[in-house]
PAZA-908418 format. One record per residue (C-alpha): x negated, y negated, z negated; residue in three letters. Coordinates in steps of 0.5 Angstrom, whole numbers, padded with zeros to 4 digits, always signed. Layout:
// PAZA-908418
XYZala;...
// end
This chain:
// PAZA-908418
-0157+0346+0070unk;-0162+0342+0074unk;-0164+0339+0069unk;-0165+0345+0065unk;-0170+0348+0070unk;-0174+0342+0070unk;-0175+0344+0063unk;-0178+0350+0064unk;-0182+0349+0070unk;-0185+0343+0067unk;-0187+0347+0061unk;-0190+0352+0064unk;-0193+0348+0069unk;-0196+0344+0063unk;-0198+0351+0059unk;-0203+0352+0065unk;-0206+0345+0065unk;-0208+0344+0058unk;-0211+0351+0058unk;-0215+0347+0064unk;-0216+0341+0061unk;-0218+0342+0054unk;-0224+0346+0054unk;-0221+0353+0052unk;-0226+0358+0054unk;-0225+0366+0056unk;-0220+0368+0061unk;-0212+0367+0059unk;-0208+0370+0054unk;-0205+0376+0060unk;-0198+0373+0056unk;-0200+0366+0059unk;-0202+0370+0066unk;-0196+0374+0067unk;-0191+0368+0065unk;-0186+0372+0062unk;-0178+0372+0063unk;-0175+0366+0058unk;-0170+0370+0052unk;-0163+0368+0051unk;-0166+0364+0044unk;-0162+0357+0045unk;-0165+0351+0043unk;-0161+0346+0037unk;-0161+0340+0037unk;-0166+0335+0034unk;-0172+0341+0034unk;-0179+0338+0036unk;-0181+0340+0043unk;-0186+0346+0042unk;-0181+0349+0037unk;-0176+0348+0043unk;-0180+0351+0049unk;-0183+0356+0045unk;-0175+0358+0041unk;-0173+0359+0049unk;-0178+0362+0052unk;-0179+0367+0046unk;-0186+0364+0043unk;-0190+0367+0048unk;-0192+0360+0052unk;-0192+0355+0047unk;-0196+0359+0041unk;-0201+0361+0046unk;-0202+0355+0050unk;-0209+0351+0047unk;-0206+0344+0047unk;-0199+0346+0049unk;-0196+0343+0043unk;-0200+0337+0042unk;-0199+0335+0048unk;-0191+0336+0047unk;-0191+0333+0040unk;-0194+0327+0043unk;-0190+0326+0048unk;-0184+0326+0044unk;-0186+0321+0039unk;-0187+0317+0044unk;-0179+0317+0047unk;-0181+0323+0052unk;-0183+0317+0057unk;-0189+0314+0056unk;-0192+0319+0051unk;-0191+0323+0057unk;-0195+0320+0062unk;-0200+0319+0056unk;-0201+0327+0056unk;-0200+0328+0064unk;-0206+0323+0065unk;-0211+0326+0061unk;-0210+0334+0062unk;-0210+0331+0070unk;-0217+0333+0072unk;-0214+0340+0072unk;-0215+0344+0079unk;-0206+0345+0079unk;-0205+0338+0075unk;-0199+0335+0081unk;-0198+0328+0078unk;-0193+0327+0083unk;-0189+0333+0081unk;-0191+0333+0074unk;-0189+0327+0072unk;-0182+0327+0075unk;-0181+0333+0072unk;-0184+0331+0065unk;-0179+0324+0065unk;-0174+0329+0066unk;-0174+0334+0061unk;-0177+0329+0056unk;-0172+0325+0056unk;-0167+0331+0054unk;-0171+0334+0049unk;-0168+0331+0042unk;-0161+0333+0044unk;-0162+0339+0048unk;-0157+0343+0045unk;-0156+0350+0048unk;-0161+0352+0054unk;-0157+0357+0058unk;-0162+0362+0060unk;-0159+0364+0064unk;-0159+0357+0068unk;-0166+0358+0068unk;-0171+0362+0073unk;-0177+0365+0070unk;-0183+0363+0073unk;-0187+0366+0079unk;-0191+0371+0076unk;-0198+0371+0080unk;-0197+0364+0082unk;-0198+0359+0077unk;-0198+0353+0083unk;-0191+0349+0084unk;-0189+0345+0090unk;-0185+0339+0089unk;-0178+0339+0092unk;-0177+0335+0098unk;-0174+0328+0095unk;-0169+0325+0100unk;-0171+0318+0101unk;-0166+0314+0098unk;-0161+0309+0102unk;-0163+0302+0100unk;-0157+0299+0097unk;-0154+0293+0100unk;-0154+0288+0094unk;-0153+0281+0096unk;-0161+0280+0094unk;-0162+0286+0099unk;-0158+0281+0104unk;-0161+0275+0103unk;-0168+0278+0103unk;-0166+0281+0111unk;-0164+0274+0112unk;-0170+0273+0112unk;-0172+0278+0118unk;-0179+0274+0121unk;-0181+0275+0128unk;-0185+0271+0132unk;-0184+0268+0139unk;-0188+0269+0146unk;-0188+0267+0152unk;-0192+0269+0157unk;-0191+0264+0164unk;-0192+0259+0159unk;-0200+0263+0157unk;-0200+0266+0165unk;-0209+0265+0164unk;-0208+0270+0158unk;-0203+0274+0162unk;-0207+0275+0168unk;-0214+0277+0164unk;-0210+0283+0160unk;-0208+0285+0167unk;-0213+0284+0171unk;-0219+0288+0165unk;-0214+0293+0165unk;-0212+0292+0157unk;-0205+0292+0159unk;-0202+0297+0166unk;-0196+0295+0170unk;-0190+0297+0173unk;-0187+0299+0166unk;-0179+0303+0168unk;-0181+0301+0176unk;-0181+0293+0173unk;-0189+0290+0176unk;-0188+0282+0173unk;-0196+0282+0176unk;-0194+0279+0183unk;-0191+0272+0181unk;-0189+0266+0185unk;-0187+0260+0180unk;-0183+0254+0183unk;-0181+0247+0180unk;-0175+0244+0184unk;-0174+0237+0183unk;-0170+0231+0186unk;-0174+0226+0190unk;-0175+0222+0185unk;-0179+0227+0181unk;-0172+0229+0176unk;-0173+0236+0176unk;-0166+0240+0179unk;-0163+0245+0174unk;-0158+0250+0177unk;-0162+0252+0184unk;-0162+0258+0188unk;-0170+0259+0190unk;-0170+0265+0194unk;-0176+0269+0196unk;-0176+0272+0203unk;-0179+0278+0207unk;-0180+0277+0215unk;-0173+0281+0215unk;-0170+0280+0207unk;-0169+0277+0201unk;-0173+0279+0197unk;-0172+0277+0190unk;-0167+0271+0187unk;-0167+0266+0182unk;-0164+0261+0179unk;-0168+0255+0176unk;-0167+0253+0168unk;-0166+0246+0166unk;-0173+0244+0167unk;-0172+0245+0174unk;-0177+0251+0173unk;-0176+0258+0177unk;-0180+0265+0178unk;-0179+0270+0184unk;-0183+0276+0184unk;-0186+0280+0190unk;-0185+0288+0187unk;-0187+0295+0189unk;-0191+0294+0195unk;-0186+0288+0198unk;-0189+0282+0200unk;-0186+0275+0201unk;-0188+0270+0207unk;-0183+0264+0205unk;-0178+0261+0199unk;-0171+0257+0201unk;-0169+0253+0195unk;-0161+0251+0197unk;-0157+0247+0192unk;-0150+0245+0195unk;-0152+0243+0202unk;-0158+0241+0201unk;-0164+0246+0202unk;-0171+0247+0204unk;-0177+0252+0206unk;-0183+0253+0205unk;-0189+0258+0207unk;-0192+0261+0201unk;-0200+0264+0201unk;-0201+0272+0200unk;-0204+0274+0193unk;-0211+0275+0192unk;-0215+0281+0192unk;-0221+0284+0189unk;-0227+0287+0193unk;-0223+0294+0193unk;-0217+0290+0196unk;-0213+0291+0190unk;-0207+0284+0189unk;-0210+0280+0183unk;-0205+0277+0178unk;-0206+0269+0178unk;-0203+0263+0180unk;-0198+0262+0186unk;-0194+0255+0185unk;-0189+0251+0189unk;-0186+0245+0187unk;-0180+0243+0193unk;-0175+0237+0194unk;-0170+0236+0195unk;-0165+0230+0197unk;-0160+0232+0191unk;-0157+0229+0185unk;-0158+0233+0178unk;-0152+0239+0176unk;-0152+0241+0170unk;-0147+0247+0167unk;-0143+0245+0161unk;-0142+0253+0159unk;-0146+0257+0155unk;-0145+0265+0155unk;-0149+0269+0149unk;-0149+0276+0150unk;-0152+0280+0144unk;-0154+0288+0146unk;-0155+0292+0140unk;-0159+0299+0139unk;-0154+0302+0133unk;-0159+0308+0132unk;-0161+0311+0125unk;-0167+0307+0125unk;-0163+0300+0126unk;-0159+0299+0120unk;-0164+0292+0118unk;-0163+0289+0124unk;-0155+0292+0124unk;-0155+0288+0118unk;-0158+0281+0119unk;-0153+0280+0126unk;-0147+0282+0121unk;-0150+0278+0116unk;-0152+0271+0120unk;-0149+0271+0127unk;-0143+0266+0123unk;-0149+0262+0122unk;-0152+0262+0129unk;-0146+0260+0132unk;-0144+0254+0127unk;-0152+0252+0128unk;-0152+0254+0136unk;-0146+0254+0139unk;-0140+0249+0141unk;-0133+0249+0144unk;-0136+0251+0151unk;-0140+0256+0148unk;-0137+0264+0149unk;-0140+0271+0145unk;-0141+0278+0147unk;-0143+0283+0142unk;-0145+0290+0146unk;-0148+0297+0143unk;-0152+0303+0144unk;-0154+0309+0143unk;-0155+0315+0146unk;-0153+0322+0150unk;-0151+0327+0144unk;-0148+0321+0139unk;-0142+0318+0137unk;-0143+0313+0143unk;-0147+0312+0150unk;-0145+0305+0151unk;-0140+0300+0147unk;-0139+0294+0150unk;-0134+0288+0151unk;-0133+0282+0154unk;-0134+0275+0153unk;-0130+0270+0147unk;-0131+0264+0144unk;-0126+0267+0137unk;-0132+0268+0132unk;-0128+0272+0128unk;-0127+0277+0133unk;-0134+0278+0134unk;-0135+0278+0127unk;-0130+0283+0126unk;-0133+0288+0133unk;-0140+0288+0128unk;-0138+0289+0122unk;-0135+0296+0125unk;-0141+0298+0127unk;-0147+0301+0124unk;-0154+0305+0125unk;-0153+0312+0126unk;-0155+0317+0131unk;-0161+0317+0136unk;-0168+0322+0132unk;-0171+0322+0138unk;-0175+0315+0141unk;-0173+0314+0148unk;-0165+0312+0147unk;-0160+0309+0153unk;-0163+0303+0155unk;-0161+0304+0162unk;-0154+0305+0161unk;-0152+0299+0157unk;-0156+0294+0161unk;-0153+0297+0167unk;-0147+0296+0164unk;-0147+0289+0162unk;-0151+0287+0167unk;-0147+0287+0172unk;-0141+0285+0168unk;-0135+0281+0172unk;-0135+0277+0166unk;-0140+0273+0167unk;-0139+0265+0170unk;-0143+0263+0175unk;-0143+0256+0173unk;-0146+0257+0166unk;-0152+0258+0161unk;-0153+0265+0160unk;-0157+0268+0154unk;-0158+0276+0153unk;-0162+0278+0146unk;-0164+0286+0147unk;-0165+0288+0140unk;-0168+0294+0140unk;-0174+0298+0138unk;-0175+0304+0143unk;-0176+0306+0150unk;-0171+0307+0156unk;-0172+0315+0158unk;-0178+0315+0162unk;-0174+0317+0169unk;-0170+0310+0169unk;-0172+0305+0172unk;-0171+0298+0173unk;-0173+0294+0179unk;-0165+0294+0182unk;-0162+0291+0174unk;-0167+0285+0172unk;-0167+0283+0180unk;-0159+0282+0179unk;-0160+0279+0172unk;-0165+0274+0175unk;-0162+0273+0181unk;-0155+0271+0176unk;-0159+0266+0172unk;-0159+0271+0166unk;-0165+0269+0161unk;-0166+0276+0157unk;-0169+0276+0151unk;-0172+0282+0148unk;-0173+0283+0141unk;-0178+0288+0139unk;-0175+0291+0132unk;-0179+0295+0127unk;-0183+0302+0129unk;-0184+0300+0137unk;-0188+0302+0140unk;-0194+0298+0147unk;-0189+0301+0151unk;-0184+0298+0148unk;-0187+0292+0148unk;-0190+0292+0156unk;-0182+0294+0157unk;-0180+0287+0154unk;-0185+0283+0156unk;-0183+0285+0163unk;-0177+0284+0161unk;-0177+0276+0159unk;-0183+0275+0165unk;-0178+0277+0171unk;-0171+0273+0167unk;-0175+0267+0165unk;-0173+0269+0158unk;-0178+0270+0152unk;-0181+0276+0149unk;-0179+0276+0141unk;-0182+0281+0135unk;-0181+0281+0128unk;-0186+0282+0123unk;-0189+0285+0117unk;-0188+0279+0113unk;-0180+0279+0111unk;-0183+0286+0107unk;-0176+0289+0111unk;-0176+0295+0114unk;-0182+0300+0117unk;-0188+0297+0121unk;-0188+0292+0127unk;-0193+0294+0132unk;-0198+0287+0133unk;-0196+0285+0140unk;-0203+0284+0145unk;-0202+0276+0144unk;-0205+0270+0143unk;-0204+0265+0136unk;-0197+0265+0134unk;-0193+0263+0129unk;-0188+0267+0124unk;-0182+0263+0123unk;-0175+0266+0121unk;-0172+0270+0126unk;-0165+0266+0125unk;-0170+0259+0126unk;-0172+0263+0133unk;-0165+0266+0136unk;-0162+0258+0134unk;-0169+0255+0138unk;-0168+0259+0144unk;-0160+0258+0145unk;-0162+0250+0144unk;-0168+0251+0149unk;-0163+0253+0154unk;-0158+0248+0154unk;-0156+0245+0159unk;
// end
């Protein structure tokens, strides 16, 4: 039935155009004009393209159409498929010439021409009568397939990797010009303090607490990483006047200097560094916890798909026997889920199984529930004290604009639990501000994929310096390993 339709649309869409495109003179034959109803005339099989139209339609289209038979005879010969294409090019400068839709129709209704048999008339809706212009149908956009070469190629994801403590100067011009703005979601990574905590002898101290204290309270905790590094945060309008660094029984205290200020008294983004020893020997966690937080709206089914295909694979290359996962999704209000979330195991097949259940739907609008799955997981009891902690956020929008954040990323941080943000296709600068701030206040890193896999839709070019595109699998491996102890 479709197929027929097409047929008579297509011819009489092609009738008006050839009259354009061939030089005819004079006005149009009023049968052409008023584009009569097709008779109940079949058309048999094997008949020339013309005779056909013009048998089903009653002659009036075909016989008065100048050039509308050529065109048809030309194609026909031509298999129906180039010819077509042929005739459609040249009566294109015709003001109704729709190549988009014209050719669709012109491959369709070609291609049946020489074993049409019967047209059911009756299947077949006449042509408007005063409107000789046809819009195009809406074309769904078709599903990819997921083929094994579709598969490996979404292996192939490339993102590039960020970090902003390590390029602070850069940081701190985008904010002090006002090239970027701060808070983001209640989270201002602007006002930082970063200390290295070493023994006497230098040998930097993984594992120590560093706290960074008010007259009257503690006002941000962290936890140093295995190069004896940490990073405390004086935010919305809370000030510190001193650091503690404690390991075991050993602790020390230190003044701090208050931040700069420019001539409208205003705190400058720019380096406040400490190094603190202490008179204590190295302790290093043997355990890794790797948690895994997952948008599983419509507009993340690529991403879907490469952690279900290469998380085997990222677990063979960066894990060991004292290595655990958690796998975690969201959505959200309104869909399927809000949050899905489970707890850590170091059984591969599980985790494998729990992803493969999973796929992309939901979501339409761009704020989703990033909020409620990190408030979730977050605080999570199942995270150990004494262990490596890696969260990798795979998204690609916003949370909604009333949440905020401050009281979540201070217990990530004050936990040791290094997030990871991976920005995912469509984000938007204030999805990358959010994940910057992110990665800066957990001493993670900020990652992003990019156009050059050719997966996906668009990916937003981060406010960054030089960086390298790699495949996303070598970055989520590196970054594990990094935090290693």
């Amino acid at each position: 039935m479709k197929k027929y339709s097409k047929l008579f649309v297509f011819a009489s869409v092609l009738t008006m155009l050839c009259y354009a495109g061939c030089g005819a003179s004079g006005e149009m034959n009023s049968a052409v004009a008023e584009a009569p109803a097709v008779a109940d005339a079949p058309a048999e099989a094997g008949k020339s393209g013309a005779d056909a139209v013009a048998e089903a339609d009653g002659g009036d289209v075909a016989d008065n159409a100048v050039g509308y038979e050529e065109y048809v005879d030309i194609a026909v010969e031509a298999d129906g498929i180039g010819g077509a294409e042929d005739a459609l090019a040249d009566a294109g400068s015709a003001p109704e010439f729709s190549p988009e839709l014209s050719l669709a129709e012109a491959k369709d209704a070609f291609s049946s021409l020489e074993g049409a048999g019967e047209i059911n008339s009756a299947e077949i809706a006449p042509a408007p009568a005063e409107d000789v212009s046809i819009e195009p149908e809406p074309v769904p956009e078709p599903e990819p397939e997921t083929t094994p070469e579709r598969l490996s190629a979404i292996g192939m994801l490339t993102a590039g990797q960020w970090n902003d403590h390590e390029n602070w100067g850069f940081f701190s011009n985008l904010v002090n010009t006002g090239l970027v703005q701060f808070p983001s979601f209640g989270i201002d990574p602007t006002q930082r303090i970063a200390v290295t905590v070493t023994d006497n002898n230098g040998t930097p101290l993984p594992n120590a607490e560093v706290f960074l204290n008010s007259d009257t309270e503690t006002i941000w905790k962290a936890v140093t990483d295995k190069h004896g590094n940490a990073y405390v945060f004086e935010m919305n309008g809370k000030t510190g006047a001193n650091l503690t660094v404690t390991q075991g029984e050993a602790s020390e205290t230190v003044e701090i200097q208050p931040a700069s200020v420019d001539e409208q008294g205003n705190a400058l983004t720019d380096t406040r560094a400490y190094t603190i020893r202490l008179d204590t020997g190295v302790s290093l966690y043997h355990d890794t916890q790797i948690m895994f937080i997952v948008d599983t709206t419509g507009s993340m089914g690529d991403e879907m798909l490469y952690l279900q295909s290469d998380f085997s694979a990222i677990a063979e290359e960066a894990g060991d026997e004292n290595t655990t996962y958690s796998v975690n999704f969201y959505k959200d209000e309104g869909d399927e889920y809000v949050t899905n979330c489970s707890g850590f195991t170091g059984d591969i097949s599980a985790i494998k199984s729990k992803l493969n259940s999973e796929y992309a739907s939901g979501g339409g609008d761009e704020p989703e529930a990033v909020y409620e799955v990190l408030k979730e997981t977050i605080f999570a009891p199942d995270w150990k004290e004494e262990s490596v902690k890696i969260a990798f956020l795979i998204y690609d929008a916003p949370p909604h604009d009333e949440t905020e954040f401050e009281a979540i990323i201070s217990e990530a941080s004050a936990k040791g639990i290094h997030i990871i943000p991976v920005v995912s296709s469509n984000g938007s600068r204030e999805t990358e501000l959010f994940g910057r701030a992110l990665a800066i206040c957990t001493n993670g890193e900020y990652v992003f994929l990019t156009d050059d896999s050719g997966i996906g839709g668009s990916h937003l070019e981060p406010i960054i310096g030089d960086y390298t595109v790699e495949p996303l699998h070598d970055i989520i491996v590196r970054i594990i390993q990094e935090y290693k102890q």
